[in-house]
N, CA, C, O and CB atoms as a CASP TS submission, in Angstrom:
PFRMAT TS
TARGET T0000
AUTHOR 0000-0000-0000
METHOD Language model
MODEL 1
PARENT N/A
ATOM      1  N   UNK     1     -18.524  13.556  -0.411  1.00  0.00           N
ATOM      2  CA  UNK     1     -17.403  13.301   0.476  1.00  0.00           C
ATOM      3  C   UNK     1     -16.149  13.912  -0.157  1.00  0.00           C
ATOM      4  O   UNK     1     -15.892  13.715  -1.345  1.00  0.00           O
ATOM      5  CB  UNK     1     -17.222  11.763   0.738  1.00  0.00           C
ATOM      6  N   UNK     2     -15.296  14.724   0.712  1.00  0.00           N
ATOM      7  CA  UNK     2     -14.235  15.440  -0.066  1.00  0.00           C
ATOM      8  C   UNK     2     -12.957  14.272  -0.119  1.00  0.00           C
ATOM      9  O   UNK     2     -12.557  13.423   0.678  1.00  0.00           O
ATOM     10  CB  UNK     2     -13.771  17.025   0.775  1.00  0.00           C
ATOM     11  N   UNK     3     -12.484  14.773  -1.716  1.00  0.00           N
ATOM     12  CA  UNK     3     -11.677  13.577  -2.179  1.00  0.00           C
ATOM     13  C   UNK     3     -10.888  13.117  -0.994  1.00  0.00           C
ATOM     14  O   UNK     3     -10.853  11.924  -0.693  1.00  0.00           O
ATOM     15  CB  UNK     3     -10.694  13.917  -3.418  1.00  0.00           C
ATOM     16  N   UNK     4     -10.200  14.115  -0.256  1.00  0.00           N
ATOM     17  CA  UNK     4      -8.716  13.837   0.480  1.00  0.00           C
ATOM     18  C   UNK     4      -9.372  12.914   1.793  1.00  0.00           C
ATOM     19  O   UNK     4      -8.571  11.995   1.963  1.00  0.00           O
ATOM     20  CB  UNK     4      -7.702  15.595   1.094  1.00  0.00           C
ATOM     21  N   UNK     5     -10.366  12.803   2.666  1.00  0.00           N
ATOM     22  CA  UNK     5     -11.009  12.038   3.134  1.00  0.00           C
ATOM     23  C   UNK     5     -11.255  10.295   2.489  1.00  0.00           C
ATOM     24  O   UNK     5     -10.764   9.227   2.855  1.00  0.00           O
ATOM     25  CB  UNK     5     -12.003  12.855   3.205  1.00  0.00           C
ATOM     26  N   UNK     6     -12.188  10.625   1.451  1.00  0.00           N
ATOM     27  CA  UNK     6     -12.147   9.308   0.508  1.00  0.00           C
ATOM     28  C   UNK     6     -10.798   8.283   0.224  1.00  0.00           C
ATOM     29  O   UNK     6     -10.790   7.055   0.135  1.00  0.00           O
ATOM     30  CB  UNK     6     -12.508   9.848  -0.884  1.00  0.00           C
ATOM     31  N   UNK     7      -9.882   9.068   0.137  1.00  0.00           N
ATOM     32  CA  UNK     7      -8.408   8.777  -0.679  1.00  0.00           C
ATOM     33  C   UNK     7      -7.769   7.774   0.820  1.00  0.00           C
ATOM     34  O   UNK     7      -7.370   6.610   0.854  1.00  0.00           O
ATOM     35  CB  UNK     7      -7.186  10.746  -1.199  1.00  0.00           C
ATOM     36  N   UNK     8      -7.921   9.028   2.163  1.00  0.00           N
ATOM     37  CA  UNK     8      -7.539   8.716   3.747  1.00  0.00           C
ATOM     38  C   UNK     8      -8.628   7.105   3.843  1.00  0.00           C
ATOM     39  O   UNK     8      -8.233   6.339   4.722  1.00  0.00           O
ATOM     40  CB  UNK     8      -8.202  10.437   5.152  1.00  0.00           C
ATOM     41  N   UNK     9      -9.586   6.723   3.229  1.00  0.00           N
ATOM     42  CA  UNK     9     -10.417   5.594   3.564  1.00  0.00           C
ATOM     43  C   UNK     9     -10.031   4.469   2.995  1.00  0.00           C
ATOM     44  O   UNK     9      -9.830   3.365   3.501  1.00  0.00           O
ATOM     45  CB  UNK     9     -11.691   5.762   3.263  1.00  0.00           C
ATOM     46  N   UNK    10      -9.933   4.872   1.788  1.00  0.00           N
ATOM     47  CA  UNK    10      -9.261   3.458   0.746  1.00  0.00           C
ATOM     48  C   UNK    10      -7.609   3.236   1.034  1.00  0.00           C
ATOM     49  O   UNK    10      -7.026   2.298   0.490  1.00  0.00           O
ATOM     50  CB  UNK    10      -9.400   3.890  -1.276  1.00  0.00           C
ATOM     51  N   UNK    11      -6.892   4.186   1.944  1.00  0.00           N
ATOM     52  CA  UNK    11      -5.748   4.138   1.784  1.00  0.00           C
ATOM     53  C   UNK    11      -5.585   2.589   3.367  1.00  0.00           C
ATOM     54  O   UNK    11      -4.855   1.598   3.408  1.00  0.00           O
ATOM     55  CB  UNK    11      -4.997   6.020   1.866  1.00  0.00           C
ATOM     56  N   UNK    12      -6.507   3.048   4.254  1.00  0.00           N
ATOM     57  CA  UNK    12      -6.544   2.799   5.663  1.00  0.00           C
ATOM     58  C   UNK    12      -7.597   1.243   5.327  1.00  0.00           C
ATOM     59  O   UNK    12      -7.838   0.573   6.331  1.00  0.00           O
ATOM     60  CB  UNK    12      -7.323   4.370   6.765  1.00  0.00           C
ATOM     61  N   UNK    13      -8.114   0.783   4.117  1.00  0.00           N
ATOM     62  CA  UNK    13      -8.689  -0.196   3.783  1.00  0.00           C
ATOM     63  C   UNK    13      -7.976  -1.175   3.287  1.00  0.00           C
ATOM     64  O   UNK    13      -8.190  -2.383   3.390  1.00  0.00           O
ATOM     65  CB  UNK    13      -9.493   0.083   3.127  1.00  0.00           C
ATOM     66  N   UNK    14      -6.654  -0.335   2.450  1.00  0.00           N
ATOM     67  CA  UNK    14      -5.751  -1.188   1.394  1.00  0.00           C
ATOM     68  C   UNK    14      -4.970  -1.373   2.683  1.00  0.00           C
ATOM     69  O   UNK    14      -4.955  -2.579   2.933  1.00  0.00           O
ATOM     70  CB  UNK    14      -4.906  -0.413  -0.194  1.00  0.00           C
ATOM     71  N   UNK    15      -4.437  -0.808   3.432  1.00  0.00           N
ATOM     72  CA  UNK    15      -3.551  -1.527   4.827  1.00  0.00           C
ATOM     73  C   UNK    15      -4.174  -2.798   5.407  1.00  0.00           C
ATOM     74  O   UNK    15      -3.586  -3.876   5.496  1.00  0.00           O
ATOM     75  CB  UNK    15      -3.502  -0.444   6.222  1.00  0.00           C
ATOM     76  N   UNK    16      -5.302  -2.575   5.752  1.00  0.00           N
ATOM     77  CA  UNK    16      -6.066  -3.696   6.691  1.00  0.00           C
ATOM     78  C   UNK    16      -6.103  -5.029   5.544  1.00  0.00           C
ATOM     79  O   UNK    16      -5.836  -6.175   5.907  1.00  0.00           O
ATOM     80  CB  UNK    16      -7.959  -3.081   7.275  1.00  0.00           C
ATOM     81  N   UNK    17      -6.392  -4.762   4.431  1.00  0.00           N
ATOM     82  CA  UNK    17      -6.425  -5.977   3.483  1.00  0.00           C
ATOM     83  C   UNK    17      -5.199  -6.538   3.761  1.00  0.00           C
ATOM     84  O   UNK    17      -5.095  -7.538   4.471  1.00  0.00           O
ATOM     85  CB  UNK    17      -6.600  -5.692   1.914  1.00  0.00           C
ATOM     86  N   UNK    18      -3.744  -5.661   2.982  1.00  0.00           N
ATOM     87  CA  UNK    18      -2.688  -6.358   3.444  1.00  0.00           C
ATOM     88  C   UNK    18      -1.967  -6.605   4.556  1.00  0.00           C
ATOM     89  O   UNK    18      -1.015  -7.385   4.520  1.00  0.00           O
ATOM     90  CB  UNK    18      -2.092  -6.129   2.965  1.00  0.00           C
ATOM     91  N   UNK    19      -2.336  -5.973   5.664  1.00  0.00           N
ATOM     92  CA  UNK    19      -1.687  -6.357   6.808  1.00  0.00           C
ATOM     93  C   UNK    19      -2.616  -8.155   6.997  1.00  0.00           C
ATOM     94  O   UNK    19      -2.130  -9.150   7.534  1.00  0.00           O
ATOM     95  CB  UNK    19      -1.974  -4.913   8.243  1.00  0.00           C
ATOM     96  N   UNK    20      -4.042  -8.031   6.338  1.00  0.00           N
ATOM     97  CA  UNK    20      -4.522  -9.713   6.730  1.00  0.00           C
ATOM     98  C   UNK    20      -3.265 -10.506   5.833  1.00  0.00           C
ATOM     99  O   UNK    20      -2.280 -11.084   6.292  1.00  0.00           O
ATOM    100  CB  UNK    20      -6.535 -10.277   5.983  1.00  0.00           C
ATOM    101  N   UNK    21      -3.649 -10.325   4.442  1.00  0.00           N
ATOM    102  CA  UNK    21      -2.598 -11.187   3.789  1.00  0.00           C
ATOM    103  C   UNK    21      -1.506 -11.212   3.641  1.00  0.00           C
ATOM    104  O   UNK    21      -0.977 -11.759   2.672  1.00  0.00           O
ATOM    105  CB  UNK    21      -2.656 -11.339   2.964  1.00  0.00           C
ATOM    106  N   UNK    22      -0.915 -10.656   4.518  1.00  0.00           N
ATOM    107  CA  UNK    22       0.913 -11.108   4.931  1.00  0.00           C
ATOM    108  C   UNK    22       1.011 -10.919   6.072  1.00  0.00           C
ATOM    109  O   UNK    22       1.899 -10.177   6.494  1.00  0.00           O
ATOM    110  CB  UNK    22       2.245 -10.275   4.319  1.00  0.00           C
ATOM    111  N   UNK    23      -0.077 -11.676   7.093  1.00  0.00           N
ATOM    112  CA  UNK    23      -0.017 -11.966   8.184  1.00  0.00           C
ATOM    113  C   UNK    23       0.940 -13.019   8.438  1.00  0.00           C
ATOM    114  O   UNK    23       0.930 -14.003   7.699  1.00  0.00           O
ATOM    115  CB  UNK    23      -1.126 -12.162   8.541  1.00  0.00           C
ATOM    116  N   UNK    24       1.992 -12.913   9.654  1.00  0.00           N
ATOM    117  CA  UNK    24       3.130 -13.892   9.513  1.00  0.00           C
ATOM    118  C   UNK    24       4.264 -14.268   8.797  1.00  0.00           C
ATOM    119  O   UNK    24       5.191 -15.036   9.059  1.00  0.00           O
ATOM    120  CB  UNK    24       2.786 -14.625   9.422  1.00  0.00           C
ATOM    121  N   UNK    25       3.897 -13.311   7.488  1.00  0.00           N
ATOM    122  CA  UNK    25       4.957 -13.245   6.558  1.00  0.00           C
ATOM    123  C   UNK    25       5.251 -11.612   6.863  1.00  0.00           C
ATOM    124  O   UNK    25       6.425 -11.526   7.225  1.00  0.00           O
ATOM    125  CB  UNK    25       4.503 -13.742   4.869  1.00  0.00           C
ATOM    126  N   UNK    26       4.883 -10.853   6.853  1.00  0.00           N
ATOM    127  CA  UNK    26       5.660  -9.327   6.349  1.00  0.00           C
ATOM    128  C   UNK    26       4.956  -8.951   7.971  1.00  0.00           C
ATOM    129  O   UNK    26       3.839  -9.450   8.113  1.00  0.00           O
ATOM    130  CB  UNK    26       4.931  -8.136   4.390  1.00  0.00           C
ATOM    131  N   UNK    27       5.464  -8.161   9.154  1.00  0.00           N
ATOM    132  CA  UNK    27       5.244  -7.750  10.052  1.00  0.00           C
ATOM    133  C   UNK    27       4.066  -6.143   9.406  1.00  0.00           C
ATOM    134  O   UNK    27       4.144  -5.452   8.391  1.00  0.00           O
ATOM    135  CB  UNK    27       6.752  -7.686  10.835  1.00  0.00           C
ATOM    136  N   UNK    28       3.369  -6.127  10.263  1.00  0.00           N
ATOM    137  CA  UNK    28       2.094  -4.847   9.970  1.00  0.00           C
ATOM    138  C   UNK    28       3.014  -3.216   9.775  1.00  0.00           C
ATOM    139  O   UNK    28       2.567  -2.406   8.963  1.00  0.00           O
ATOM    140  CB  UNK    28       0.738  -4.699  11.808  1.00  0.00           C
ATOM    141  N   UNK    29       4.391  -2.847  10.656  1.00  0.00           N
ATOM    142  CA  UNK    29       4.827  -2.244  10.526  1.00  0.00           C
ATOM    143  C   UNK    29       5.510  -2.049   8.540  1.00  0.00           C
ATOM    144  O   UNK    29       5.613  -1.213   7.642  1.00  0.00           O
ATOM    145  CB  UNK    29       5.389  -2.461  11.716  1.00  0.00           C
ATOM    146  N   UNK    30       5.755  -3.315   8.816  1.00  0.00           N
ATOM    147  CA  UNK    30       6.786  -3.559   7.370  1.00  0.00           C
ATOM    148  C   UNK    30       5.405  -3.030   6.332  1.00  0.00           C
ATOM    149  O   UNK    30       5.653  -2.084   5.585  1.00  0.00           O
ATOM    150  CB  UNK    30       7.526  -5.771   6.988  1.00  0.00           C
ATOM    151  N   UNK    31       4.281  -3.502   6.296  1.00  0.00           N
ATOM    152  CA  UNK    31       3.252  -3.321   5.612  1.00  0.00           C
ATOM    153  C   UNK    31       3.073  -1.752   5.377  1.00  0.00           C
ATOM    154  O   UNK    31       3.324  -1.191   4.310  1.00  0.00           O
ATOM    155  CB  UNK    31       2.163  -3.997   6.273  1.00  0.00           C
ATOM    156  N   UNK    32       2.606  -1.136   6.520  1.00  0.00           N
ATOM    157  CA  UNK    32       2.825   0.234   6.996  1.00  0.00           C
ATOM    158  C   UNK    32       3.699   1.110   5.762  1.00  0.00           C
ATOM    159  O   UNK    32       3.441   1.821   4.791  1.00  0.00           O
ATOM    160  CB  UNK    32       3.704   0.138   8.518  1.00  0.00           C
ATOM    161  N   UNK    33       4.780   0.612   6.412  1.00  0.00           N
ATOM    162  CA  UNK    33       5.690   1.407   5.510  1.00  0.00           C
ATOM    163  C   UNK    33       5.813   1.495   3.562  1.00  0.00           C
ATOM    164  O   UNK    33       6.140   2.537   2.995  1.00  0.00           O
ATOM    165  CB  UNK    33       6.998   0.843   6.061  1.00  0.00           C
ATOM    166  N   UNK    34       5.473   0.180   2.802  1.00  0.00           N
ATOM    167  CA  UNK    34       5.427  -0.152   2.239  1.00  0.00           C
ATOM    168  C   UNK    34       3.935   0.555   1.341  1.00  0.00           C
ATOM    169  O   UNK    34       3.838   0.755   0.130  1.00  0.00           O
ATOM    170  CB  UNK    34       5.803  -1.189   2.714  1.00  0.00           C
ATOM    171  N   UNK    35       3.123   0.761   2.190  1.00  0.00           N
ATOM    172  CA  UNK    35       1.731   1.120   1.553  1.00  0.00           C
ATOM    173  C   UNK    35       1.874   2.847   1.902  1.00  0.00           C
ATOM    174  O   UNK    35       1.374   3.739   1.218  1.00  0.00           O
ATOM    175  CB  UNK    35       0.148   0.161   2.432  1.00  0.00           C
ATOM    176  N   UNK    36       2.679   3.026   3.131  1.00  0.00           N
ATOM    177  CA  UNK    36       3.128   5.264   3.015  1.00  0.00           C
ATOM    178  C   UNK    36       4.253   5.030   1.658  1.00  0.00           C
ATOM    179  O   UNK    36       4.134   5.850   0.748  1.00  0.00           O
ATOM    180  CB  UNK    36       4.559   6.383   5.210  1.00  0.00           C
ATOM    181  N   UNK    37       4.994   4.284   1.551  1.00  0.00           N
ATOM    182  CA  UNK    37       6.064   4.853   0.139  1.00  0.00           C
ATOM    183  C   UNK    37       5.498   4.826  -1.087  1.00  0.00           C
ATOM    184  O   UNK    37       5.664   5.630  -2.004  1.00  0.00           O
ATOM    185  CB  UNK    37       7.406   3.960  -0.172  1.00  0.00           C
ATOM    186  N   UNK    38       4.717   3.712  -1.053  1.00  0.00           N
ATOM    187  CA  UNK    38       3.207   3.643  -2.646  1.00  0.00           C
ATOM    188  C   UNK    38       2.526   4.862  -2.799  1.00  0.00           C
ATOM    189  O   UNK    38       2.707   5.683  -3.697  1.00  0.00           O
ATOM    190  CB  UNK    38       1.581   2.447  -2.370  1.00  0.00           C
ATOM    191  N   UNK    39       1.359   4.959  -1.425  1.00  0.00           N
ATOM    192  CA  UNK    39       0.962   6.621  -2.065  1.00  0.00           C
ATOM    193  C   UNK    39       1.880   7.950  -2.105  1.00  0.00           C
ATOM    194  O   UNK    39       1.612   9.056  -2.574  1.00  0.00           O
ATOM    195  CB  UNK    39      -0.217   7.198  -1.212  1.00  0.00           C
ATOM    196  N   UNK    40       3.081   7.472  -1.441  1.00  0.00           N
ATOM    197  CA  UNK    40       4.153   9.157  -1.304  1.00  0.00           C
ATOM    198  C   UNK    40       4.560   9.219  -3.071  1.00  0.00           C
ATOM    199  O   UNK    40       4.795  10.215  -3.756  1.00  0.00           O
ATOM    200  CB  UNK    40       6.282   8.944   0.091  1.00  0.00           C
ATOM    201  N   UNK    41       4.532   7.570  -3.521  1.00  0.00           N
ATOM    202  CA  UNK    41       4.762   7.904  -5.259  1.00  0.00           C
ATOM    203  C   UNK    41       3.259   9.045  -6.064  1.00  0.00           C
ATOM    204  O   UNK    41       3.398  10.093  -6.693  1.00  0.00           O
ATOM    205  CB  UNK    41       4.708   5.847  -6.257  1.00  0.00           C
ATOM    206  N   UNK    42       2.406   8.567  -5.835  1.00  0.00           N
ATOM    207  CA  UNK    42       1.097   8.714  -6.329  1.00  0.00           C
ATOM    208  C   UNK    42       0.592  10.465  -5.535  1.00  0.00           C
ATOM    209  O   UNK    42      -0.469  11.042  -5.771  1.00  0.00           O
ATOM    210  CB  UNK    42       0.054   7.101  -5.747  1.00  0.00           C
ATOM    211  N   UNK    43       1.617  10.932  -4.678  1.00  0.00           N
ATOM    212  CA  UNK    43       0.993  11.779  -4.023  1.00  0.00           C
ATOM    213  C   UNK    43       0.698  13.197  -5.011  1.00  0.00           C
ATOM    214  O   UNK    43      -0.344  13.801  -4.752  1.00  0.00           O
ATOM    215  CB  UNK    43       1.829  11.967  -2.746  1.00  0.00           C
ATOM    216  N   UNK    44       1.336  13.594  -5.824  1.00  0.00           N
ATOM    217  CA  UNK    44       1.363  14.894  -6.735  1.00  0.00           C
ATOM    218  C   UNK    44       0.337  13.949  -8.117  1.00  0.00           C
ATOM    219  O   UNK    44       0.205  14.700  -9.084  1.00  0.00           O
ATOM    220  CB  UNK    44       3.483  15.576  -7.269  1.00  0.00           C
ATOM    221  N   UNK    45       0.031  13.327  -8.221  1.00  0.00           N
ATOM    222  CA  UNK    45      -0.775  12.279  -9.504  1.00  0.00           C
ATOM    223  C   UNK    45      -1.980  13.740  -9.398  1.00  0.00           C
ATOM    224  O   UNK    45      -2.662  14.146  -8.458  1.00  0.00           O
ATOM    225  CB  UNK    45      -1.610   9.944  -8.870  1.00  0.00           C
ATOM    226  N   UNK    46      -1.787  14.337 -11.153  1.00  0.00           N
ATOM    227  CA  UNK    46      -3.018  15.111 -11.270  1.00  0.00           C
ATOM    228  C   UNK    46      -4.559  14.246 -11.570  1.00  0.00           C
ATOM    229  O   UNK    46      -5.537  14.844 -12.018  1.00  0.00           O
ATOM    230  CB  UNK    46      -2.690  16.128 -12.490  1.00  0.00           C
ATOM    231  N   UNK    47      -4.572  13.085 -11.313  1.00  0.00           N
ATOM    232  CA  UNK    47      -5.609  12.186 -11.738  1.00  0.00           C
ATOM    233  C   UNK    47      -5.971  10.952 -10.347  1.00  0.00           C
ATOM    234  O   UNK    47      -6.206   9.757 -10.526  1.00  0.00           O
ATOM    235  CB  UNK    47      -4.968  11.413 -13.288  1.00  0.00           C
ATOM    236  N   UNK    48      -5.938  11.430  -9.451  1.00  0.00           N
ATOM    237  CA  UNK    48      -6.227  10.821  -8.181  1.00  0.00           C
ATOM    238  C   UNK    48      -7.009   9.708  -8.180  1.00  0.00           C
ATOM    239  O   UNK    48      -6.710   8.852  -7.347  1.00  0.00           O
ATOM    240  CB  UNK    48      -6.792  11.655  -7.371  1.00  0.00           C
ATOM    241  N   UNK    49      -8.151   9.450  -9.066  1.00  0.00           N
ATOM    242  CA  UNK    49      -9.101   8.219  -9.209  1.00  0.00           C
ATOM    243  C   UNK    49      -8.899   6.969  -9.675  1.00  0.00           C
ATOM    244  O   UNK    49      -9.781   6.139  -9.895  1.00  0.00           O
ATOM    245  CB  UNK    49      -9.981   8.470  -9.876  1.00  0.00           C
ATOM    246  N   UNK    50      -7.737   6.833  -9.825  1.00  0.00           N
ATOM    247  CA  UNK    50      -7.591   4.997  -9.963  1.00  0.00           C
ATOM    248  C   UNK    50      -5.667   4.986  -8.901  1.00  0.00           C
ATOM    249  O   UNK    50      -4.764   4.152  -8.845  1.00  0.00           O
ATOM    250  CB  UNK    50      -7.412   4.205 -12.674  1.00  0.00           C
ATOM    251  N   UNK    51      -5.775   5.735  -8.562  1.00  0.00           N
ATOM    252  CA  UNK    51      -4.490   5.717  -7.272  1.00  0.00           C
ATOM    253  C   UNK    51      -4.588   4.280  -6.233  1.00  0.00           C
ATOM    254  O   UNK    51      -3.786   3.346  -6.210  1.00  0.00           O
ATOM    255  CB  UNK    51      -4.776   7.336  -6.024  1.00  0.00           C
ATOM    256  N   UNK    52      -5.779   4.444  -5.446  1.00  0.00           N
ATOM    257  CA  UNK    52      -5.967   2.701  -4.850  1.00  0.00           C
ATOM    258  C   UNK    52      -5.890   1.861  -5.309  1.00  0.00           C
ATOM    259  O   UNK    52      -5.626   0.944  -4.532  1.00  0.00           O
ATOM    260  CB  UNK    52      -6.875   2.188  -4.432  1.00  0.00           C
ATOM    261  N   UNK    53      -6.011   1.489  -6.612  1.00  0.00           N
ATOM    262  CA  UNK    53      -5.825   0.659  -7.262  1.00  0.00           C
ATOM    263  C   UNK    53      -4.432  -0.017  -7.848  1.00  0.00           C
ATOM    264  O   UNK    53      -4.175  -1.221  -7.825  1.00  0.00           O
ATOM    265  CB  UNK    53      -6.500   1.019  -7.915  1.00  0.00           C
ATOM    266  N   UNK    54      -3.567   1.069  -8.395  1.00  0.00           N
ATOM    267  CA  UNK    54      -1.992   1.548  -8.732  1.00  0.00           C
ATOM    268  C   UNK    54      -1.522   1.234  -6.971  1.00  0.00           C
ATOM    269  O   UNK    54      -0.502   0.609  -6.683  1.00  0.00           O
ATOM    270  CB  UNK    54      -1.782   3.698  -9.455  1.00  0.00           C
ATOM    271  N   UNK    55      -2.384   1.743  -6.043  1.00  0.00           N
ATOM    272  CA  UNK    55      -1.410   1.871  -4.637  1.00  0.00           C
ATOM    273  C   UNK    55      -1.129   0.362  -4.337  1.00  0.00           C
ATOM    274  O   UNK    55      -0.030   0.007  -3.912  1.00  0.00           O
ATOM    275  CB  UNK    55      -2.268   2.699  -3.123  1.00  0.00           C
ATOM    276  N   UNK    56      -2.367  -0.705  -4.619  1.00  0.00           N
ATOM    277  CA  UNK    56      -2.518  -1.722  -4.044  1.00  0.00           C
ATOM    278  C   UNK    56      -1.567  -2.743  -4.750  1.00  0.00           C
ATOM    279  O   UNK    56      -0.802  -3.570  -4.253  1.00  0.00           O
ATOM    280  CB  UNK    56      -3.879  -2.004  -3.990  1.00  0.00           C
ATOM    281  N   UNK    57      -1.885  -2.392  -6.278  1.00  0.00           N
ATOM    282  CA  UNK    57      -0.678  -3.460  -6.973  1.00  0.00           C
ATOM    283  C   UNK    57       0.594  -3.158  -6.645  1.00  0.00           C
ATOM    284  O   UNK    57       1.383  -3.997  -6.209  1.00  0.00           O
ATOM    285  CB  UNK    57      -0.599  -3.483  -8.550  1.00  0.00           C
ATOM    286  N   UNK    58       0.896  -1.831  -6.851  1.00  0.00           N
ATOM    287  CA  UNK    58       2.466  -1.411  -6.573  1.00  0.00           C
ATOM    288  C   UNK    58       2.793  -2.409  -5.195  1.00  0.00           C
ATOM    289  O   UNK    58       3.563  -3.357  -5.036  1.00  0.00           O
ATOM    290  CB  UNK    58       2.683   0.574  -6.166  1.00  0.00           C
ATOM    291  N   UNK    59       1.962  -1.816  -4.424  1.00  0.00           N
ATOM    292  CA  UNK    59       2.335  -2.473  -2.689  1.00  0.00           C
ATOM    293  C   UNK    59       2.603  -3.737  -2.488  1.00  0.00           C
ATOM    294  O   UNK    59       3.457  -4.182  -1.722  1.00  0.00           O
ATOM    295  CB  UNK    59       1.201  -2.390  -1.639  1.00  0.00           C
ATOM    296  N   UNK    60       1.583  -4.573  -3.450  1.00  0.00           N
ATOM    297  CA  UNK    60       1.462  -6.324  -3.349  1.00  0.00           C
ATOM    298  C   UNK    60       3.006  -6.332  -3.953  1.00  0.00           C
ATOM    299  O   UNK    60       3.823  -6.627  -3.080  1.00  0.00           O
ATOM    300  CB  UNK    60      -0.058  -7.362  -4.542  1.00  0.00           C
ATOM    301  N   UNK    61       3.591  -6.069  -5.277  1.00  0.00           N
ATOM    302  CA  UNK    61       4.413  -6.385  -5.707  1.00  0.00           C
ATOM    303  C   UNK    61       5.489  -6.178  -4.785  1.00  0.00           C
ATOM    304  O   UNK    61       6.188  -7.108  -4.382  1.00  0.00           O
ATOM    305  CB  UNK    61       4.417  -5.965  -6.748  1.00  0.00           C
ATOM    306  N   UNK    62       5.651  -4.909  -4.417  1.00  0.00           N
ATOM    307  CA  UNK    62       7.128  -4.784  -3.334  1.00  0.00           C
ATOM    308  C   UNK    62       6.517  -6.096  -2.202  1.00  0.00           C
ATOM    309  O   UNK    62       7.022  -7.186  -2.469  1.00  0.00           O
ATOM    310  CB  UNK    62       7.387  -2.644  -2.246  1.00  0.00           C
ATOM    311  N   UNK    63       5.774  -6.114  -1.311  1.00  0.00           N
ATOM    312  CA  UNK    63       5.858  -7.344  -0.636  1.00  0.00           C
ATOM    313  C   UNK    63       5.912  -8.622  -0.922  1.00  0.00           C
ATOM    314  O   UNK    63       5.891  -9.526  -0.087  1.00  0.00           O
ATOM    315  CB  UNK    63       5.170  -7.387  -0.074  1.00  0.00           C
ATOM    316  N   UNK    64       6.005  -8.789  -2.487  1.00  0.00           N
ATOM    317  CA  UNK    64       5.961  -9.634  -3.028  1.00  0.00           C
ATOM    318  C   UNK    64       7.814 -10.212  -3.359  1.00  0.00           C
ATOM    319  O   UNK    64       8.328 -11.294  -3.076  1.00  0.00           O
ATOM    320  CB  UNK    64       4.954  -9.208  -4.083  1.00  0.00           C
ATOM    321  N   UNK    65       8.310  -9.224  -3.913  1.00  0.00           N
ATOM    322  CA  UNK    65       9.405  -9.272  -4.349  1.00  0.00           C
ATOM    323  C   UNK    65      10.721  -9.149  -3.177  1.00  0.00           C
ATOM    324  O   UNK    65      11.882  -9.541  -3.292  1.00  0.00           O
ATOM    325  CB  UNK    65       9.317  -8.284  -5.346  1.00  0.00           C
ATOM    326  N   UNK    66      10.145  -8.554  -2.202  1.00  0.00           N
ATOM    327  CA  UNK    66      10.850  -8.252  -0.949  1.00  0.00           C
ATOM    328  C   UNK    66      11.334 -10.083  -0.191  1.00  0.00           C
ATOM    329  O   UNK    66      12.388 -10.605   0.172  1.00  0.00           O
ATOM    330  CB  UNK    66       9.518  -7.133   0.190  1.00  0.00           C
ATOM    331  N   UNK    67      10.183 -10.428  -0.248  1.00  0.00           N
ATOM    332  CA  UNK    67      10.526 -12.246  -0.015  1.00  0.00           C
ATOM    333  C   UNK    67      10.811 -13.153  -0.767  1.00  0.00           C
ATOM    334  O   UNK    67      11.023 -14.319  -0.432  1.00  0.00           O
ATOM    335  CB  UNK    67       9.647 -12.977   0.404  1.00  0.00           C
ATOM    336  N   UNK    68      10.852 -12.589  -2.135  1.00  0.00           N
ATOM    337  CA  UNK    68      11.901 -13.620  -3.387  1.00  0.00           C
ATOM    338  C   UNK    68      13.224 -13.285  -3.108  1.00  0.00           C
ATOM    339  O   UNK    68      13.997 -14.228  -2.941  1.00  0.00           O
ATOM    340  CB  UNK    68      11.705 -13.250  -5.250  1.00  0.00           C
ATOM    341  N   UNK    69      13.664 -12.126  -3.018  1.00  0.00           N
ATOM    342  CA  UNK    69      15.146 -11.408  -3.123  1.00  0.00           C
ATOM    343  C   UNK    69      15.952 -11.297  -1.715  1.00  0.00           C
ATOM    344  O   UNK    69      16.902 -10.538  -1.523  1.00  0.00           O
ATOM    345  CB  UNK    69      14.955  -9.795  -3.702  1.00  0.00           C
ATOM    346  N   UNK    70      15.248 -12.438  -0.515  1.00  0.00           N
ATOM    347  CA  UNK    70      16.108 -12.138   0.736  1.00  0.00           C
ATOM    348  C   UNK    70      16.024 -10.449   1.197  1.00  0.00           C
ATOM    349  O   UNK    70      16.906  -9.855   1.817  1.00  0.00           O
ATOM    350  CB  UNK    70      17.792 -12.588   0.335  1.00  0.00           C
ATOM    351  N   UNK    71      14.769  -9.885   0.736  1.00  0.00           N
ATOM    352  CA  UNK    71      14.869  -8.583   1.233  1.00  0.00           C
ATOM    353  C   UNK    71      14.298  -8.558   3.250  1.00  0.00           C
ATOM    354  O   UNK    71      13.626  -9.473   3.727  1.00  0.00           O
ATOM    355  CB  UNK    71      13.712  -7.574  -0.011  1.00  0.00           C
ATOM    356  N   UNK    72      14.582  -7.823   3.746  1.00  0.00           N
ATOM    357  CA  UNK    72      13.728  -7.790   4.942  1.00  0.00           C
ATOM    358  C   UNK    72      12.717  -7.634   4.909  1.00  0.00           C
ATOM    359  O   UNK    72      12.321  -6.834   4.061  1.00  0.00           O
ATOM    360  CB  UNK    72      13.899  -7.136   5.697  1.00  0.00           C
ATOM    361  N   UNK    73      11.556  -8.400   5.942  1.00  0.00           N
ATOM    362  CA  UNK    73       9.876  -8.227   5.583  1.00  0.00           C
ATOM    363  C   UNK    73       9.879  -6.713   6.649  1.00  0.00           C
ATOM    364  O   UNK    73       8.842  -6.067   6.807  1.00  0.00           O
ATOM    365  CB  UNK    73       8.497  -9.990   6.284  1.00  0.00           C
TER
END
């Protein structure tokens, strides 16, 4: 399976996870956006294979920190 496909699967997997768990708290759009600015960091990464992983923590944390700090969900 060519990487950029693979990368498009786990990226569209790590959404659906968090759009479940900040259901009601962070709107799916807000999610959206939050999980395109994670991989737009990771996008030039000469080491692509632990990126979902880096994408998913990075992401949890901004939605995380976004509702301690009065940020908008």
């Amino acid at each position: 399976m060519p990487a950029a496909l693979l990368m498009s699967q786990e990226r569209e997997r790590l959404l659906a996870r968090l759009t479940a768990r900040y259901a009601g708290i962070r709107s799916p759009e807000r999610v959206r956006e939050v999980v395109d600015e994670v991989y737009a960091r990771f996008a030039g990464a000469r080491i692509q294979t632990y990126v979902p992983v880096l994408a998913e923590h990075a992401a949890r944390e901004l939605l995380d920190d976004h509702g301690r700090d009065g940020g908008i969900p």
